[in-house]
Each structure stands twice: as C-alpha cells, then as structure tokens.
N, C-alpha and C positions, 0 to 999 in steps of 0.2 A: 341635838346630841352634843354631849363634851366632847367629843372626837371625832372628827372628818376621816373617812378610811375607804380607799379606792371601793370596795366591796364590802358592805354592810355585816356583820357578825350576828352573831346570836346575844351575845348579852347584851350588845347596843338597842335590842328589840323588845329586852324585858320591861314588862307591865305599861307597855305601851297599846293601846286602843288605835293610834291613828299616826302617819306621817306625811308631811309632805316632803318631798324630794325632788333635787333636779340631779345632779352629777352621780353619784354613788349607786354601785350595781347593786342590783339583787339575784343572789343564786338559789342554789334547792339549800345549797349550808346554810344560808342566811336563816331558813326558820327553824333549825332543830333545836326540838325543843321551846318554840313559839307557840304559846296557846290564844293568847288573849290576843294578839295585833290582828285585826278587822279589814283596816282598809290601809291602799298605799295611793294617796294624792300622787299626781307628777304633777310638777311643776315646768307644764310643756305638753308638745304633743306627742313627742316619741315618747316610746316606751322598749326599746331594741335593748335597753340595759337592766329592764327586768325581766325575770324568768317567770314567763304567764300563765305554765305548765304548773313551777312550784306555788305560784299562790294561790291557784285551783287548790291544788293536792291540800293545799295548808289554810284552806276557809279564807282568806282573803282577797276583796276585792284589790281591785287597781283600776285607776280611773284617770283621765286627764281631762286638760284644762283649753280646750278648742276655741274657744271665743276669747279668752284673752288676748293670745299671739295672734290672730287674726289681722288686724291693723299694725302691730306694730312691726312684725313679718313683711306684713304685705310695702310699707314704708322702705326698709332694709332693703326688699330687693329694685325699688324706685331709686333709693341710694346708689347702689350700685352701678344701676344702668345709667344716673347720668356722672357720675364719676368715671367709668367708663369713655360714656363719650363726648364729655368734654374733655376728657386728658388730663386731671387735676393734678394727681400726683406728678407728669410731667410737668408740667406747667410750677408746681410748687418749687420741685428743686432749680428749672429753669433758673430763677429769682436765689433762692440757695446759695445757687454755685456761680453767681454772675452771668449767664449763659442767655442773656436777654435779646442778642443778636439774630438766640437759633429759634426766637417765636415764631416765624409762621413756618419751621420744619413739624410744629406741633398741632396742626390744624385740629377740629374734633367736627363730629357730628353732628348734626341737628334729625332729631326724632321722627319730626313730620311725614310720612309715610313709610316709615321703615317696619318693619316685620320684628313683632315683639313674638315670641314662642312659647307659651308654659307647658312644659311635661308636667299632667297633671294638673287638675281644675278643681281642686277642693277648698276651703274655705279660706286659708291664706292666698291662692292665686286668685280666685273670686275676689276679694277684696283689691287687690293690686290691679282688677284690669276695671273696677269700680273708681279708685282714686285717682287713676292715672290716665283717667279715659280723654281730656281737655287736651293732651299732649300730641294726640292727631297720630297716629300710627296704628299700624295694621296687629289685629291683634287675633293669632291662633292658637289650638291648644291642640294637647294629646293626652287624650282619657275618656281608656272603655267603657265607664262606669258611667261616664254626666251623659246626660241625652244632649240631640241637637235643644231642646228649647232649653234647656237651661245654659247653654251657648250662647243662642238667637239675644237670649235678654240681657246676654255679657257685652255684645256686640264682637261676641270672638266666634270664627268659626276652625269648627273641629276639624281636623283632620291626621292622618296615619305619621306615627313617630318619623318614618323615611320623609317624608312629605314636610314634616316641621323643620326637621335639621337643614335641608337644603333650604327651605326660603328664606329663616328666620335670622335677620339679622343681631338680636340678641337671645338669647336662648335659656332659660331660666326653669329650675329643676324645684316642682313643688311637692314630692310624693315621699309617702313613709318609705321606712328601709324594710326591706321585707326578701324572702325568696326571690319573689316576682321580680325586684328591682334591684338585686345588687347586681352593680356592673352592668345595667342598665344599659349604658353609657361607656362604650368601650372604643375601642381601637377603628373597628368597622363602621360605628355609629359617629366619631369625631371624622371619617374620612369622607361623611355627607355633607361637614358644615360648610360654606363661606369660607376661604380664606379673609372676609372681612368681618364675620363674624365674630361676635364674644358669647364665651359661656359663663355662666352665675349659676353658682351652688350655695344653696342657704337653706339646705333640707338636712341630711343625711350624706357623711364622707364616701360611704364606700357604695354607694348609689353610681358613682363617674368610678371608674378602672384610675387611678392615680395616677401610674404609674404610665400609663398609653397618653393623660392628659397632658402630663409632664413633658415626655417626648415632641407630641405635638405643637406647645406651644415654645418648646426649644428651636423646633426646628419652623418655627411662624407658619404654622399649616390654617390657622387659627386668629386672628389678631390678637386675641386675649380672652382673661379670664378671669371671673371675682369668687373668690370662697371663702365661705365662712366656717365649713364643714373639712374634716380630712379624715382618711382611712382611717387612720391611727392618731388621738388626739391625748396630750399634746403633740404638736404636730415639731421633731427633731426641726430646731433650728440651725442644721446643716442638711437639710432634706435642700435635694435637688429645686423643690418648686423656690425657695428664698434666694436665689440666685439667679431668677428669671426678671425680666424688666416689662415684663408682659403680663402679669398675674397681678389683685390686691389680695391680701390675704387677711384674714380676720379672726380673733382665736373664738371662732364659735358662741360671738357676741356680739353681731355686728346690730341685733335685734334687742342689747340689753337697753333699757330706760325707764326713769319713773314709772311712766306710763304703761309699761311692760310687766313689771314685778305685782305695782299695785293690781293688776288687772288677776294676776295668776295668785296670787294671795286672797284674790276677794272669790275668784271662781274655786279656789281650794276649799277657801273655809264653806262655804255655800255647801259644797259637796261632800263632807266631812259632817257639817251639820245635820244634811240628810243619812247620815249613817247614825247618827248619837240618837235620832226621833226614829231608830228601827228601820228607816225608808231604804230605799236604793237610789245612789246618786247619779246622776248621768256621765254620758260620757264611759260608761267601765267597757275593756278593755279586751277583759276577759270573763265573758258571758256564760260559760261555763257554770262559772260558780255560784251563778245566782238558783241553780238548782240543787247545790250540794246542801243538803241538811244540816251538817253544822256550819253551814254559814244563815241557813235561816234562824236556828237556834240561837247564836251571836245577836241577831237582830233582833229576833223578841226580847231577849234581855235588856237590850237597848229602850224597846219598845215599853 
C-alpha cells in the first residue's frame, strides 16, 4: 500500500484480491464496502489485530504463516536466555564505563541442569527445546492441549502451570493471546517464581499483567526478565519497565532476520497462491468462513 496507517481503511482495500500484513489492524470498518478482497496473509502467527468475526461476515479468509517463525522464534528465545545468564548487557557497559574492577560482582550462570519452563508447547517452543537440547538442562512445559508423548519425544515433561513457575529457573511464554491467556501471568502467578529466576516474553504483551511484572522486578522478587512483547506497543519510553536494570527489552523484533521475512514471504505467497487456483490455503484462522457461500463463490471464480 502507498500509505502505512495504524488501522487499515476501506479505500486502502479497493480492487485488491489478496494482502499480506504484519503491523496494521483490521476492524468490521476496514471492509465497508469491500467486495473483492479474498484473503488476508499474516505475516506471523498472531492474529489478535484482525477482527476474525468481520472477515467471516465479509467472505474473507485469514490465514498465517506457522512454519516460518518457528526456528527463528525458537532462536530469539535461546537469545535471551543466554544473555540472560551470562550477564551481557552487564558486562558490556562494565567495559563502557571503565568499571573492570567490579567483574566478578558480575558472575552468570551456566545452564547445565537448570529448569528451562515453556508455558505452552506449540510449534515455536517445540522447536526451541529441539535446538537447544545439547545445553543439558531440564526441560518442562505447561500445555493442556500436547499429550505426554508428544513431551516424551521433546524430552520435556509436562506438568501444572503452579508446578512450572516454582521450579523453572528460566520461564519462557510460548502461547497466542487469547481470552484464555490474557494476564495469564499475573501478580499471584509471578509470586510462585524463584527469586533467581528470569521470565522471557516473545509471544504476546499483555499475556504477563505488566504492570504486577514491573513491580516485581523493581522490588527484585524476580532476578529478571527479557521481552520482546508489551501491553501496549510502542512501548512509552518513559514507562516504568526502561528504568529497571533488571529487564532486556526489545521492540517486538527481537525474531526479525533474513532468514525470518524470507521464510514469511515464501509461506505467504504459497498460501495466496492456493487461493488464486480457487483452493483453500492452510493455516486459516477463521474456519468459519470456509462455509460461507460467497466465499466459495469468490473461489470458483478464481477457480
């Protein structure tokens, strides 16, 4: 589109068959008056910023793009954890500010049997407990949905969200945003962790309560914490978390690379294609609408 615009318009839509999108909402305004747009790619796996309701109503698929960000997600939150727990960013400005005296007040961690945690076991943390399995640490998760054998062959064992926050030494948030999961992760839920523990958000901001997280790791209940995600994004660089010495923070890219975009570009256009040969592409979002008549109508045309 000629023009980037927080929430998508209706004349931005005209005599458009297909989009891909990452950032820009979709509301019910977005389609008045949209006849022809088909399908909406994400570029990503959320979809919290389209209205799944209005593209029912208005014959349009919506579809995402699950195997691209798989690896490179699952990379990010590896990232994390050992920046984390080697202490980098300490250690950087260490050197910075001449402060070379106060290295070993900077000690970090080594991995080796420590309790890695995924809330959520879906294709991004699958991936992350597949890449990072050589690093010898103990790997649990929390998710009602995986069975134990698809655990057993992760070499993670399941067990109850109360049960992960107390043992897990680093604690890592892999689930869409949804009813189920907002705030997820709150005030009651940060008062099971480790005082040595770190938490990692690279899913969804307002999944963790922000504002209980904040607290916490002000008042070091916590040791830290990495995000890449925040309630409200951009995230105010006067917000209380940028003044913490205990947090990395990342503007909801800590996943971007080559490797990344090419991946979500090749699974777009794949799925885009399958809409132009009349088919239905994977991935859609909002299943719905694969029974509404004029979306099969759209599709024979195609066809």
């Amino acid at each position: 589109l000629d023009e980037y615009k927080p929430v998508v318009t209706p004349d931005q839509l005209q005599g458009l068959d297909a989009i891909i999108s990452l950032y820009p909402s979709y509301t019910k305004e977005s389609f008045e008056g949209v006849d022809r747009l088909t399908v909406i790619a994400r570029a990503g796996v959320g979809y919290n910023n389209v209205d799944l309701q209005a593209c029912t109503e208005n014959d349009i698929i919506c579809f995402i793009a699950p195997e691209a960000v798989k690896r490179p997600m699952a990379v990010s939150i590896l990232t994390f954890i050992l920046t984390l727990s080697s202490r980098v960013f300490e250690k950087d400005q260490i050197v910075r500010e001449g402060r070379w005296d106060e290295t070993p007040n900077y000690m970090g961690i080594g991995l080796q049997n420590k309790v890695i945690g995924s809330i959520g076991l879906g294709g991004i943390a699958r991936e992350f407990f597949k890449i990072s399995k050589p690093l010898g640490y103990i790997g649990i998760a929390y998710d009602p949905y995986v069975s134990e054998e698809v655990a057993k062959e992760l070499g993670v064992t399941l067990v109850d969200l109360d049960t992960l926050l107390k043992q897990a030494d680093f604690v890592t948030i892999s689930v869409p945003l949804n009813d189920e999961t907002y705030h997820l992760i709150g005030e009651r839920e940060l008062s099971l962790m480790k005082r040595t523990a770190f938490l990692i958000n690279t899913a969804r901001g307002p999944i963790v309560d922000q504002k209980a997280l904040t607290q916490c790791l002000a008042e070091k209940r916590i040791q830290g914490a990495a995000l890449d995600v925040f309630e409200q994004e951009p995230l105010d660089p006067n917000d209380p978390l940028t003044k913490l010495d205990n947090v990395i923070l990342a503007p909801h890219a800590i996943g971007f690379t080559d490797e990344l975009f090419r991946g979500l570009g090749e699974e777009d256009i794949r799925g885009i294609l399958q809409v132009a040969a009349g088919n239905i592409p994977a991935n859609v979002v909002n299943k719905d609408v694969l029974e509404k008549e004029g979306l099969k109508r759209k599709l024979e045309a195609y066809a």
